[in-house]
Structure formats: C-alpha cells, structure tokens
C-alpha positions as CSV (number, residue, x, y, z in Angstrom):
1,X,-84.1,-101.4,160.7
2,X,-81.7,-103.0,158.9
3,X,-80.3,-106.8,159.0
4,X,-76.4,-107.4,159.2
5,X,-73.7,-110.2,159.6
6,X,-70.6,-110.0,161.4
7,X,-68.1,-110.7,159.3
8,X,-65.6,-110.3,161.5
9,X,-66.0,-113.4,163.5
10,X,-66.1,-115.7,161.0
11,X,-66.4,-119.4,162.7
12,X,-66.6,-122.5,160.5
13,X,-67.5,-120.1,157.8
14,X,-70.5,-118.8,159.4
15,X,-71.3,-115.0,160.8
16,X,-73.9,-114.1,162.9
17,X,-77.3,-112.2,161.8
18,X,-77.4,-108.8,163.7
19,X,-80.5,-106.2,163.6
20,X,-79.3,-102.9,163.6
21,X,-82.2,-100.5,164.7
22,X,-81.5,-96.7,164.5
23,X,-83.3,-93.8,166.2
24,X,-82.8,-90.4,166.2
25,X,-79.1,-91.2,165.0
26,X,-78.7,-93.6,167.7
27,X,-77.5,-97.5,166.7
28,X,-78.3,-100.2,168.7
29,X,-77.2,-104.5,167.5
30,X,-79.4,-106.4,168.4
31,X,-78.1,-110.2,167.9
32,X,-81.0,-112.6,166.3
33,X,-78.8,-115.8,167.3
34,X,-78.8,-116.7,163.9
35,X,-75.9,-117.8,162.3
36,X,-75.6,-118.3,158.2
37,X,-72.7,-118.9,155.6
38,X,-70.8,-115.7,155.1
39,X,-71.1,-117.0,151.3
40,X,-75.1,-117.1,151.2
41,X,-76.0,-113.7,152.5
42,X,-76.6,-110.7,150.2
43,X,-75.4,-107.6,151.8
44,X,-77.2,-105.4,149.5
45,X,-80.2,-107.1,150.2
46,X,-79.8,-107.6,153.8
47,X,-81.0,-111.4,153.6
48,X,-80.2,-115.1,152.9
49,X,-79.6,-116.3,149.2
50,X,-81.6,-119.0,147.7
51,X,-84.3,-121.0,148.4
52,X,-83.3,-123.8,150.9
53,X,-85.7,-123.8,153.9
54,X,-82.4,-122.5,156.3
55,X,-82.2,-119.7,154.2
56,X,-86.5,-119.0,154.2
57,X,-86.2,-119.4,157.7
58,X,-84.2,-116.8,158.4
59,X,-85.7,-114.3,156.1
C-alpha cells in the first residue's frame, strides 16, 4: 500500500490523498477524502510535511 495525491486536480492549491493498494499486479485508488496542499506533501515519503496537527492527522 502506498499513499498518493492527485496532482492533477489541483483546487485552491489542494490535491486529494489516494491509497493505492496493489495485488497480484492489480491497482486499485482508493480515495481517503483527505485533501492537503500540493506544497506540503512529500512524494518520496508518501506523507504530509511538518508538524502542524492537519499534517499529523493525516499521517
């Protein structure tokens, strides 16, 4: 399992947090209906940036 935004529907600069779950080469989204600034999420990391309780919450 791996946690995602979608960058590509950026609104108000914020992206929505997807799951993606894989089995047996098989993807499935799953949306969290989470939404975060595109700015304060670490892709490598798959998570929030920083310490502010939004960004603790959603991790």
């Amino acid at each position: 399992m791996s946690f995602r935004v979608n960058a590509t529907r950026i609104k108000n600069n914020q992206v929505s947090v997807l799951a993606r779950v894989t089995v047996n080469g098989k993807r499935a989204n799953i949306s969290l209906q989470q939404k975060v600034i595109l700015s304060e999420w670490n892709s490598n990391k798959g998570r929030a940036k920083g310490n502010k309780q939004e960004s603790r919450l959603l991790n």
